[in-house]
N, C-alpha and C positions, 0 to 999 in steps of 0.2 A: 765044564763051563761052556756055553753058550759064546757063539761065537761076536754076537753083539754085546757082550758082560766087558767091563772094564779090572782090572785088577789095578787099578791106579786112580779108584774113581775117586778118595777124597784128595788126590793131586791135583783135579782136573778144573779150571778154573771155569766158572757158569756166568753166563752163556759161551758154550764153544762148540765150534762145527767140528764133527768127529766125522774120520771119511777111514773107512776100513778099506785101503788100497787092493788087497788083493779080492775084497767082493767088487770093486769098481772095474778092475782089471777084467775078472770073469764078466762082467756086464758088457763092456766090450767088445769081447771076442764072440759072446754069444748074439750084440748085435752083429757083425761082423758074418757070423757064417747064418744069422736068418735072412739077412739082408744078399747072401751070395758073394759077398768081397766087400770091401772098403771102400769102395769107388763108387757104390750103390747108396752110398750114405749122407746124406747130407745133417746133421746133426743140430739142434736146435740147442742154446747153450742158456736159454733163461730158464734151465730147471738144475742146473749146476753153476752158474756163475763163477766158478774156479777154475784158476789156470793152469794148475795143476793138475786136473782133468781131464781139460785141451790139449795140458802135454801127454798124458796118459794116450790117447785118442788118436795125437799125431805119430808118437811110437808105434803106435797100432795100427798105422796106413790111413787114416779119416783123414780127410784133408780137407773137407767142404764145412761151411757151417755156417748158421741161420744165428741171427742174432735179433733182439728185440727192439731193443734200444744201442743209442750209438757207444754209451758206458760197458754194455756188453763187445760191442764192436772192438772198443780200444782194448779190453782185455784180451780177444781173440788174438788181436795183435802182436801185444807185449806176449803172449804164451807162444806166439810162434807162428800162429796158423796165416797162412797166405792165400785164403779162398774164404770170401763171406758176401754174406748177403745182408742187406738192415732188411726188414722183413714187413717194413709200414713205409708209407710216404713222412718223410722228415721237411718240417717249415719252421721258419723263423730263425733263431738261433741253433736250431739243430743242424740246419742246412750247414753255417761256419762251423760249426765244431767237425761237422765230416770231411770238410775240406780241411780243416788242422789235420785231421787223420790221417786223409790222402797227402798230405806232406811231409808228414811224419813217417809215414809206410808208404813209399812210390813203386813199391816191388809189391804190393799186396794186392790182390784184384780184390774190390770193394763195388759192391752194388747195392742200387735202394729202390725197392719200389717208388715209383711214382705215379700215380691218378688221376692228374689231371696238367692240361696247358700250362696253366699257372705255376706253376710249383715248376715242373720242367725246365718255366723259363727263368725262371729266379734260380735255381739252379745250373743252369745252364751262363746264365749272366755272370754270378758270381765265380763259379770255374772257370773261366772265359778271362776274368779281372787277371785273374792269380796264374793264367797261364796252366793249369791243369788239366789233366782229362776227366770227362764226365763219367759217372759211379753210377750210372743205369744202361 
């Protein structure tokens, strides 16, 4: 049997995310030693979106990670991870929802691209309101 065959396949309720742990595990490790350590890795999570892959990742010494959106950010979060990046410049409502995040996790280093004055300072203003530190 083929290691991606189910033996439980008419149990399996459709649509379902199937995650074969110990090939994610070896995926890992083998980022891990092409990268030369864990500390070399900064890991992008909008092609996993699972928290449980982050935990995977953080047992595994990964500790940095790129995120897309802020929904991925908070995931980062709630999995555990204390090192991330938003990976685009965040305006309008995205800007509050990051700063919920920075109050909700004040022990998690959080950064966001930003592009331009504007946005900086609207970010800048509204962290400033709420008494936080700035996430770039």
């Amino acid at each position: 049997m083929n290691w991606y065959h189910l033996s439980n396949e008419s149990q399996i309720d459709s649509p379902s995310l199937l995650v074969y742990k110990d090939r994610v595990a070896a995926n890992i490790e083998q980022m891990i030693d092409l990268a030369g350590g864990p500390d070399w890795l900064f890991v992008h999570v909008k092609t996993n979106k699972t928290p449980e892959i982050v935990q995977l990742m953080l047992q595994a010494g990964i500790s940095k990670f790129k995120c897309a959106t802020v929904a991925e950010a908070e995931m980062v979060c709630n999995a555990g991870g204390k090192f991330l990046l938003i990976a685009h410049q965040l305006v309008g409502p995205k800007i509050e929802r990051l700063l919920k995040l920075r109050q909700k996790y004040p022990d998690v280093h959080i950064s966001s691209l930003i592009d331009n004055v504007e946005t900086a300072q609207q970010t800048n203003d509204l962290f400033a309101q709420y008494h936080q530190r700035r996430c770039f």
